[in-house]
N, C-alpha and C positions, 0 to 999 in steps of 0.2 A: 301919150303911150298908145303904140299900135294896135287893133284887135290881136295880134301873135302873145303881145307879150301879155296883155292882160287874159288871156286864156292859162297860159303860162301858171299865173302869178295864182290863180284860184288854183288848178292843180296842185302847187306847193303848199297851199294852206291847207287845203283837205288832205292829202300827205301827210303831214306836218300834224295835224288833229288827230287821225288816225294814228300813227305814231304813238303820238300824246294819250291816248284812251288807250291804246294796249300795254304799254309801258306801265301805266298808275294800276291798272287789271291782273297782271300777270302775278301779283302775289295774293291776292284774292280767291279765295276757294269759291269753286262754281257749286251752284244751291242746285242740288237736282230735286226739281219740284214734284217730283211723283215721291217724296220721302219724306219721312217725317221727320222735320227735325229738333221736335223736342216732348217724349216718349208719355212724359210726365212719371210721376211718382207714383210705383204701383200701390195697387190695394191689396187689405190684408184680410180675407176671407177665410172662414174656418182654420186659421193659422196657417194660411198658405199663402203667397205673394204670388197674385194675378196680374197681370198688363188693365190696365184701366178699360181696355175695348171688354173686357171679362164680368163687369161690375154687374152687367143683366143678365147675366147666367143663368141657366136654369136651379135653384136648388132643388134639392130630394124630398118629397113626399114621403110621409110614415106610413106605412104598413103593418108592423110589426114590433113589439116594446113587451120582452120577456123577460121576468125579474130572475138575476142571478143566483142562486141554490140547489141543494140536493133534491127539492121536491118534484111531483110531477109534471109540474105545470114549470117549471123553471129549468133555466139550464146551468153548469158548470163553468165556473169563470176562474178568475184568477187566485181569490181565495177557499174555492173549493179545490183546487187542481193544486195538492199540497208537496205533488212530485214535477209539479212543472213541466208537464210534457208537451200543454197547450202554451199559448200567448196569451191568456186573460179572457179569449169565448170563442165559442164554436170555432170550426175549423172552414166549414163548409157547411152549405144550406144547395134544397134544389127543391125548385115549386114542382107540385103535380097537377096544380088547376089555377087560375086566376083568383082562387080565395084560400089554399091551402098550399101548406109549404113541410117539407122535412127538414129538420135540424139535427146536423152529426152534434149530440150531446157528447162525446169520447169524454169528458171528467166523469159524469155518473154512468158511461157506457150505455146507452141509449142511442136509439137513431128512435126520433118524435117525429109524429106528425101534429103541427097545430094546423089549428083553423082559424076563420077568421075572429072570434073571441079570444084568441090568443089562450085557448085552452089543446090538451094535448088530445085526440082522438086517437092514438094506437101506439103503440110503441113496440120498437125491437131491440131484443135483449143482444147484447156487445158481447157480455161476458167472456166466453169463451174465446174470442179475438183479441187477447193481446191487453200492454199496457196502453195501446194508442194509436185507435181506430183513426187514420187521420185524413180520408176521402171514402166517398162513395156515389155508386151509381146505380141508376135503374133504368129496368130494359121493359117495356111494355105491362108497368105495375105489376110486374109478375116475380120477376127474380132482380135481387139485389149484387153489389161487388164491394165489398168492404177491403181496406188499405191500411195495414198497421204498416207503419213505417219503421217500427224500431226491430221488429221482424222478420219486414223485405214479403210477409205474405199478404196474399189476397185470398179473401174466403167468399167464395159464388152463394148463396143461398137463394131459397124460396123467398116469396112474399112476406111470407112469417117468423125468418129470421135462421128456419133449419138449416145447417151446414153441408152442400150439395159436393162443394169438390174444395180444395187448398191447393193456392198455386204458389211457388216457392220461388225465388231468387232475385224480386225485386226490392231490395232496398234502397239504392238510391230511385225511386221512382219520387214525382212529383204530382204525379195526377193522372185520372183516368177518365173514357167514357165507354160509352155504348155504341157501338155503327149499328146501324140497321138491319145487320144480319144478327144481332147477337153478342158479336166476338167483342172480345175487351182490346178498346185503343189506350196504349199506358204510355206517358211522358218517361221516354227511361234517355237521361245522359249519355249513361256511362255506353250505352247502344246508338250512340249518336245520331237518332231519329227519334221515331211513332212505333213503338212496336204494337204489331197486333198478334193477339192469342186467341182462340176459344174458350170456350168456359171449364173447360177441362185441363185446360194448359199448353195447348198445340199451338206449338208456336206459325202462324198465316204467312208472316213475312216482315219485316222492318223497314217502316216510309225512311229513307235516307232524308234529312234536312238539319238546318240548326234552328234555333229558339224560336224562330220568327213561326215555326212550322206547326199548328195547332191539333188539337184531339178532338177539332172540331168537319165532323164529315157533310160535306153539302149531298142535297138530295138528287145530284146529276152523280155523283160517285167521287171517291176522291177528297183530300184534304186541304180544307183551306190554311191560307198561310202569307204572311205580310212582309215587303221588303220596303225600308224606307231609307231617303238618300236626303240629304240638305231642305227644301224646301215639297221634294216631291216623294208618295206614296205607293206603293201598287197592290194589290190586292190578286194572290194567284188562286189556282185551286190544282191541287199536285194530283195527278191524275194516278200513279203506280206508287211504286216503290222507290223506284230510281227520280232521283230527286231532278234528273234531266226533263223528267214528265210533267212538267210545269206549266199552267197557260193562263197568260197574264186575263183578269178579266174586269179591272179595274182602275182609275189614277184615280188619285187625290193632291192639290197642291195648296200650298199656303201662300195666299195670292197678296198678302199685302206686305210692307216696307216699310222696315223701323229703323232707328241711328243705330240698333245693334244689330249684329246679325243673331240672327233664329235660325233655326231648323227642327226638323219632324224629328221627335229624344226618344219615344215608345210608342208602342201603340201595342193591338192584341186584340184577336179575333176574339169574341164573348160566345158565341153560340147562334142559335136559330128559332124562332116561335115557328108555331103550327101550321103554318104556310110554305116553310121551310124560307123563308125570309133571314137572310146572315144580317149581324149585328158584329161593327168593329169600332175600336177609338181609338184615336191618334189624339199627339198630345205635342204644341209646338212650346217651347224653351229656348230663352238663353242661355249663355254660360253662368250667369248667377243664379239660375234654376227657377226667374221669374215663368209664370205659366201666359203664354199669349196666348192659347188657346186648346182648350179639352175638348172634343167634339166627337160624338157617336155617332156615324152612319148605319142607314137602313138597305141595303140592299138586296135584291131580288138574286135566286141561285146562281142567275148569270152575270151578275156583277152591277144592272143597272141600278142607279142610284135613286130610292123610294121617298130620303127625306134625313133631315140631319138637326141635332141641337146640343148643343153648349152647352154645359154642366159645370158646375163645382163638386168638386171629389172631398172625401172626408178622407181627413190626416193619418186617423188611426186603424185602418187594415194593415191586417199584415203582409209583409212581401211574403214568407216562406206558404202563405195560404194558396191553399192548389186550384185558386182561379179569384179575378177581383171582383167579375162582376158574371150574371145569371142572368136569362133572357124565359119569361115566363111566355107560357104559351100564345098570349094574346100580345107581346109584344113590348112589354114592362120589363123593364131596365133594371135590375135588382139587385142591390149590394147590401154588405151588411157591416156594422159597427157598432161601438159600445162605448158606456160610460161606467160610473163608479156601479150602477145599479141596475145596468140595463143591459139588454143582447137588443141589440135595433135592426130591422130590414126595411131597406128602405128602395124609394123607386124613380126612376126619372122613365119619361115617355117623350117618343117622339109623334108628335102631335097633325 
């Protein structure tokens, strides 16, 4: 056999081979090795199904353990509240220091101040407000904004609880705060934004946006507000009224890869500590509603990212509550929930 043909003759075999390996190949699924391809079985935490990457979560730290009743020192829960206007406790809590907190008592019509013995230091009387004081705010410990919802009014008062002005025609509202100037920012639907008022009832102007759009004002001006798409987040801050006035000053993505697809399911701006430091959590989900990750960012007014941690969330809040979590002054993560015998606040911090 000449050198030609024995050249020949190895080309056909490597041909031939090649051939042969893609042929046996071609019904074989290719492994893409950046994926995971076996999720495992989630875990069941506070009766909620996590992604196993979730097992080291941060849980919540106790604060706060108020026994349910008519007395002083207790709050209104589901068998005090004989007309059902609540969900079984408070409706809303907001800290005024790193060791003291108010609680909308709305069953025995109270707004309390405890402290840290979990005893009540002041209280304001409801009374006159309605069957179902069901949010409130405060503007430089000086003047209050109380929210009956079955009413639609809001009643401005002193520190002390006096009735200063009645503002009328919110009923579908779902929650309120304070901007810096004073004026009430109120969650109103049916207004398809942020309306803001003064404390007399003038109406300032309505932030145009939909849910994503928060009653949460940064200390540059302007409201912040979260848009989230498949795996990626952004974080704006609306600068007007016109919802065009938007500027992004944040992403967040969910950088890893599982056999099912995920994506970013909610999230929701929280508020601001004393630095004026923004607080938000996003929360990634399958379609089985397994949780692959809960996570609270710390961000600086302009969007940079100060630090972040993983949580386990408690089952039993309620959605209709006009906000899930509270950012105390120094920076404590605050939510609240309850058992047969208890109103609990509780904390996660980013460390």
């Amino acid at each position: 056999m000449n050198k030609k043909n024995i050249v020949l003759l190895i080309v056909i075999v490597v041909l031939a081979s090649a051939a042969w390996l893609f042929m046996s190949q071609k019904d074989v699924p290719v492994v893409d090795t950046g994926k995971s391809v076996d999720d495992g079985t989630p875990v069941m935490i506070n009766n909620l199904k996590y992604h196993k990457n979730m097992a080291a979560a941060q849980m919540p730290g106790l604060l706060y353990e108020v026994p349910f009743g008519n007395g002083k020192d207790e709050v209104g829960g589901f068998l005090q509240d004989l007309d059902r206007y609540t969900e079984g406790m408070p409706w809303t809590f907001r800290p005024v220091s790193n060791d003291k907190v108010w609680v909308l008592d709305s069953v025995n019509k109270r707004l309390k101040l405890f402290g840290k013995d979990n005893k009540v230091e002041k209280q304001i009387v409801l009374a006159e407000m309605g069957v179902n004081v069901m949010d409130f705010a405060v503007y430089n410990n000086e003047t209050f904004a109380f929210f009956n919802n079955v009413s639609g009014e809001i009643f401005v008062t002193d520190k002390n609880g006096e009735i200063k002005n009645v503002l009328r025609g919110f009923v579908t509202a779902t929650s309120m705060e304070f901007n810096a100037k004073g004026e009430l920012l109120i969650a109103l639907p049916v207004a398809k934004g942020k309306v803001c008022v003064d404390q007399v009832g003038q109406l300032r102007g309505i932030y145009s946006g939909n849910q994503t759009l928060s009653t949460i004002e940064s200390t540059a001006g302007g409201l912040y507000c979260l848009q989230f798409a498949d795996k990626k987040a952004e974080l704006f801050i609306q600068k007007g009224y016109n919802a065009t006035s938007t500027v992004k000053i944040a992403e967040f993505e969910y950088e890893l890869t599982h056999t099912k697809d995920v994506w970013f399911s909610g999230g929701e701006v929280y508020g601001c500590d004393a630095n004026g430091n923004v607080y938000l959590g996003l929360v990634v989900c399958d379609i089985d509603g397994i949780i692959y990750r809960e996570r609270i960012y710390k961000c600086t007014p302009e969007g940079k990212k100060l630090g972040s941690v993983d949580i386990i969330s408690s089952p039993v809040l309620s959605p209709a509550a006009p906000r899930k979590r509270v950012i105390a002054p120094n920076g404590r993560i605050l939510t609240a929930n309850y058992n047969e015998d208890l109103y609990m606040i509780s904390y996660h911090e980013i460390k």
